[in-house]
N, C-alpha and C positions, 0 to 999 in steps of 0.2 A: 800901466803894465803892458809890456811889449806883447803881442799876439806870437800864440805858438800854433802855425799851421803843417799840419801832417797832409800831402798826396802820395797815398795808395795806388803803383800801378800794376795789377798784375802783370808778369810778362808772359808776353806771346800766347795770351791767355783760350784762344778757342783751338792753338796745337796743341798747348799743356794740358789740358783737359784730354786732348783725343787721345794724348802719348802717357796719362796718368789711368785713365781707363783701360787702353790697351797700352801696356807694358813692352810688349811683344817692338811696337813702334818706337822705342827711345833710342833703340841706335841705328834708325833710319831718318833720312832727309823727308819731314812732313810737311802738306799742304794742306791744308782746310778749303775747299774747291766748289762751286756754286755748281749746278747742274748743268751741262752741257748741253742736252734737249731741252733742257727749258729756256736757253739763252743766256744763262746766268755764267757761263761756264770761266773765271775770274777765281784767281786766289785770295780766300780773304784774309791767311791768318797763315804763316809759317813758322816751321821752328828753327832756331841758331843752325843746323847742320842743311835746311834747306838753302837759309840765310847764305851759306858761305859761299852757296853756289849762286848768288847772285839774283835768287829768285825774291822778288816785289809784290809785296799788296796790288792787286790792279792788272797784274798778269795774267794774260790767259792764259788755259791751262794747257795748251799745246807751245805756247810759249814757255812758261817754267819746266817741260818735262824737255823741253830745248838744251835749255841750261842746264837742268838737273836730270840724265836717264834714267836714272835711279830712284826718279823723285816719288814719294808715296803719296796717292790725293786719296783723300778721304772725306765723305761728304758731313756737313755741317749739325750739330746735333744741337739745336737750340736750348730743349729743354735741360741741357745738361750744364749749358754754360750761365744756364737763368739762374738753376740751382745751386753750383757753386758761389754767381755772384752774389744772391743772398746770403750764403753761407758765410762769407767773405766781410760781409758790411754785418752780419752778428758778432764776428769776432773785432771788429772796430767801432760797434759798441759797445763792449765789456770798459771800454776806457772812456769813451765821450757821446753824448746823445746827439751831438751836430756832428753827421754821417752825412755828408752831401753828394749822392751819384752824380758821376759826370761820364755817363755811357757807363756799359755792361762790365768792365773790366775796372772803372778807377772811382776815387774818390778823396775827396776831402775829409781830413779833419780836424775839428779846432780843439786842442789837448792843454788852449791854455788856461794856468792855473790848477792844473792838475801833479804839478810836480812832488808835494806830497803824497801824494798815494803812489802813484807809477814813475815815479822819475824824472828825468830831463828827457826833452820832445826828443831826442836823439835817441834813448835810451827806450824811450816809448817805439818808436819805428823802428829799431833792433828786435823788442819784444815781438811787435807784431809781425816781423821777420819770418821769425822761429815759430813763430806762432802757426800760420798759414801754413809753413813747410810741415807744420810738423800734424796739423790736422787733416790739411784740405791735400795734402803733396805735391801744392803747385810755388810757384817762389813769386815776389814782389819786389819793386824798386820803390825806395821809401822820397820825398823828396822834404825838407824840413827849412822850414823862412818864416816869416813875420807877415808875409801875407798870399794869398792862393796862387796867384799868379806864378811866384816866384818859388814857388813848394811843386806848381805842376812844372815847374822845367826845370827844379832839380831831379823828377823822377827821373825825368827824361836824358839827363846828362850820364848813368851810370846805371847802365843794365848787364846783363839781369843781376838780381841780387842782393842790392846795395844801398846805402843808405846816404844821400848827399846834403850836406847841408849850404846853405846862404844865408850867410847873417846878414843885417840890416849895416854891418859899419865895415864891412869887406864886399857886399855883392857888385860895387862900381869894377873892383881887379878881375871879381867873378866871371862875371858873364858878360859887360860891354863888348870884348872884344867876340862873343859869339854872332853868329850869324841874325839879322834881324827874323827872319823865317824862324826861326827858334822860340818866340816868340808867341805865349797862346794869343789869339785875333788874328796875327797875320796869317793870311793864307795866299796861295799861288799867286791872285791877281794883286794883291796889296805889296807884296813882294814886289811884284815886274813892275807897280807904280814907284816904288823907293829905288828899283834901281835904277830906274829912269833919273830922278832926281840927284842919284850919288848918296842916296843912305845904303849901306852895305851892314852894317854892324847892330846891335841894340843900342850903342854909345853912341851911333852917329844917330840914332830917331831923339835915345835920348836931349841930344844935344843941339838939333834942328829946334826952332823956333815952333810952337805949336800953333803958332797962325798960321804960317806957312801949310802945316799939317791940316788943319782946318779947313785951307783952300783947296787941297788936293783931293781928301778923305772924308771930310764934311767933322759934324763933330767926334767920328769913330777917329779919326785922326786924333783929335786931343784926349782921346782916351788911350790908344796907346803908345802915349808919349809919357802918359802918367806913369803905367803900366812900367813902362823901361825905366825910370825915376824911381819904382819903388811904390806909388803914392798907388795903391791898390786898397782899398776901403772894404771892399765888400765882402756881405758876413757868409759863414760856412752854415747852411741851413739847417735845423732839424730834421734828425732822419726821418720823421712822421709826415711832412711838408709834403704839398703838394702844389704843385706851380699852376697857376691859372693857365687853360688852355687858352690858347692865343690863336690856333688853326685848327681844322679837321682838314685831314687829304688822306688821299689812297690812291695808288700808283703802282703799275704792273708793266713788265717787261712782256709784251706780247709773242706769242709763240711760232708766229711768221707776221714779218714785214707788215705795216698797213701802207696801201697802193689808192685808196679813194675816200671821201669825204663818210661816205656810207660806212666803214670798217673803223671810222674812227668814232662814228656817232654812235654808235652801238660799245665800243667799248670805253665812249664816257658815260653812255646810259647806266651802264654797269656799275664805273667806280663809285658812280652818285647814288645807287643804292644804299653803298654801306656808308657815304657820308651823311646824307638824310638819316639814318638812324643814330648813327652816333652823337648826331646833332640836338635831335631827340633827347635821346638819354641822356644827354646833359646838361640840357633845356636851356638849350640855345640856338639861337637863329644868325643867320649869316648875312654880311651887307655887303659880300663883296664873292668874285669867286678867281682864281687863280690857275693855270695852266702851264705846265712845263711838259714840253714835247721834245723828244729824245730821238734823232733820224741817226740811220745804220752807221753814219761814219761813228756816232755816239757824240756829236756837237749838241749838246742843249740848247735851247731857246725859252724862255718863260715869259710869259704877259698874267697881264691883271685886272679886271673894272669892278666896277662898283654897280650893286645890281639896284634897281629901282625900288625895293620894298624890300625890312629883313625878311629873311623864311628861313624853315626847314624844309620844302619841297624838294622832295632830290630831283625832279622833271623840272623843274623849274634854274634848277643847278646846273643841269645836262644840258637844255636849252642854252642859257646864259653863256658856258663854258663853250659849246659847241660853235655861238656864232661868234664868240671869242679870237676861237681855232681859225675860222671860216676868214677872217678879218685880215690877221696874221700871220698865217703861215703857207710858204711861198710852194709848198711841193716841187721842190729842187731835189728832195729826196725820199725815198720810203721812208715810217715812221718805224722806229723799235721799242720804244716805252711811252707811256702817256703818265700823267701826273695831274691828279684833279684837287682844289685845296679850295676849300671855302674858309672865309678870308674875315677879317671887321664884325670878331663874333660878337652881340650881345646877349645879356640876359632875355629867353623868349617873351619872358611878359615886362620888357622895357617898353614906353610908349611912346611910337613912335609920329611923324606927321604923314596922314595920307595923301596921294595923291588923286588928282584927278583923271587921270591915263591910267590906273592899275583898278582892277577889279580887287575889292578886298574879298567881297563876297565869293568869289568862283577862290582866290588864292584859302581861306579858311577851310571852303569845302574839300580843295585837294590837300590840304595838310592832315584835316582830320579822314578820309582816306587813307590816307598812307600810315594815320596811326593804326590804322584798322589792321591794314596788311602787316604792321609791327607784331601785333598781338597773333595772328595765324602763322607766320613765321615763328613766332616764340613757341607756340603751340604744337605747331608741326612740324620744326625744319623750316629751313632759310630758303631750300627750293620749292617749297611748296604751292609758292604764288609766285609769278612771275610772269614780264611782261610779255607777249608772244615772240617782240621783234630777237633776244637775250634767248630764246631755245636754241640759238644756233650757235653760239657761244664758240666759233668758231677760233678765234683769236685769243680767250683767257687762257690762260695755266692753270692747270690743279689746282682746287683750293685745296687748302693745308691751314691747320688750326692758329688760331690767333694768337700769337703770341707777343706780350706789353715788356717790353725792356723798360730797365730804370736807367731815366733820362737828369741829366743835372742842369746848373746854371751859372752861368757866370754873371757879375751886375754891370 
């Protein structure tokens, strides 16, 4: 039996939200705009009439009111966009239990074999149409194929509104001649490597030799080579799934520039607080720790090692990360964001081999510490205990409550 895959995308889904709340904004050009004092200040989310005017995801915001004088920014309302998402994935369970998030706005789903109760999967994605318009009053682009790949880039072919399908014995007329970037896996840099070689098309990857692709890309190469063939395997998850965490990081856009080695020790001391706990409460330990550092032009840089013994110790994380930093990065420019990820998670009571360089003794006693300080934070608040050097918190932004988007997966 041929697979029937539905993608779900809302459109323009955190302006539709702001212009479905406030009414008042549907015949104005909207922004959804990150904070300006806090450095964030970036459009995330516009709608068709800001759209006309040219204005882009990634724009600032003194940039898009460039384009657009008229342009309406309004700041980001998380919990509201959490709450439709869910709303959004109950009504795409009424028809199938494999609901697979892929980000806050979309999702897979597998409808096949359901044609007796609800329809043909076209029929199905018309329903859920009407459906969302007519509960939640935001609208969706349905995208319908034989496998996800090719379901999320029909959403993407025909918005807002719509419903595209790709069959399995016309998608070569379909979509070869679109652009390879169209493509879910490729992104910017796998792009500028195909065009370097004269892939232009999804027919010209398809049609490249996947050794070739393999030499360039490694084995992600031969995977989307399959991808553009069609030969997409991978199943649409149950909406109950939950995907094995793979990393802990925490990462903050700092609220002036860091200028010295001291300004940035202190605000990884920081991020490795909340990774140490989270570590914790998952009960797992980390064998590796990772670093992505963000200087004003906004050029990333990331490094990574592998640290001597698993832990949860966030001092031990901060340490690690910090002579990371110290190793690697040139001070050619101020810092603007920092990115701390602990890396090579295992289960905490995996056993592992010790060494004879690590104290296991002194590493047990600062872990069970720190669960100490877990339990007093739980107790009293998060700032209740903290280090002395972290009172001067000079550098962090506001904290603001935590908020867990539903995350999906491709295989």
């Amino acid at each position: 039996m041929e697979r029937a895959i539905l993608h779900c995308d809302m459109n323009n889904f955190y302006a539709s939200v702001e212009c479905m709340l406030d009414p008042s904004l549907r015949e104005c050009p909207v922004a959804v705009c990150g904070s300006v004092e806090e450095r964030h200040g970036i459009v995330l989310a516009k709608n068709y009439k800001a759209k006309a005017y040219r204005v882009q995801t990634g724009d600032a915001v003194w940039q898009a009111k460039e384009k657009c004088p008229g342009l309406v920014v309004v700041p980001p309302h998380y919990e509201e966009y959490i709450k439709y998402s869910r709303l959004a994935r109950e009504i795409y369970s009424r028809y199938t239990e494999q609901v697979e998030p892929y980000g806050m706005d979309e999702c897979w789903l597998d409808v096949s074999g359901t044609e007796a109760l609800f329809g043909t999967p076209e029929e199905i994605a018309d329903r859920l149409r009407a459906t969302i318009k007519f509960e939640l009053g935001l609208t969706i682009s349905v995208g319908v194929s034989f496998n996800k790949v090719f379901a999320k880039l029909g959403s993407d072919l025909k918005k807002p509104d719509a419903v595209t399908v790709i069959r399995k014995e016309s998608f070569r007329d379909q979509i070869w001649k679109l652009p390879a970037e169209d493509l879910l896996g490729v992104g910017p840099a796998t792009g500028r490597v195909f065009h370097r070689v004269g892939i232009h098309t999804i027919g010209d990857l398809a049609q490249t030799d996947p050794r070739y692709l393999r030499s360039w890309l490694g084995k992600n190469g031969e995977l989307l080579w399959r991808f553009a063939n069609g030969n997409d395997l991978s199943l649409v998850a149950k909406k109950d799934f939950i995907p094995p965490i793979k990393s802990v990081g925490h990462g903050i856009t700092t609220v002036a520039d860091l200028e010295t080695p001291e300004q940035v020790w202190t605000v990884i001391l920081e991020l490795t607080q909340d990774i140490g706990h989270k570590l914790r409460s998952h009960g797992l330990s980390a064998r590796g720790v990772a670093i992505h550092i963000r200087d004003n032009t906004l050029e990333t840089r990331q490094w990574q090692t592998q640290l001597g013994i698993p832990t949860q110790a966030s001092v031990i994380l901060a340490r690690s990360a910090f002579e990371l930093f110290r190793k690697t990065y040139s001070w050619r420019r101020p810092i603007r964001s920092v990115t701390v990820q602990a890396i090579s998670l295992i289960p905490q009571d995996m056993p592992w081999q010790a060494s004879l360089f690590v104290d296991t003794e002194k590493l047990e006693k600062l872990e069970r510490l720190e669960r100490c300080v877990d339990d007093i934070r739980r107790r009293f608040g998060k700032n209740s205990i903290r280090q002395g050097i972290l009172l001067r918190g000079a550098y962090m932004p506001p904290e603001k409550a935590e908020i867990t988007m539903p995350a999906g997966m491709i295989h």
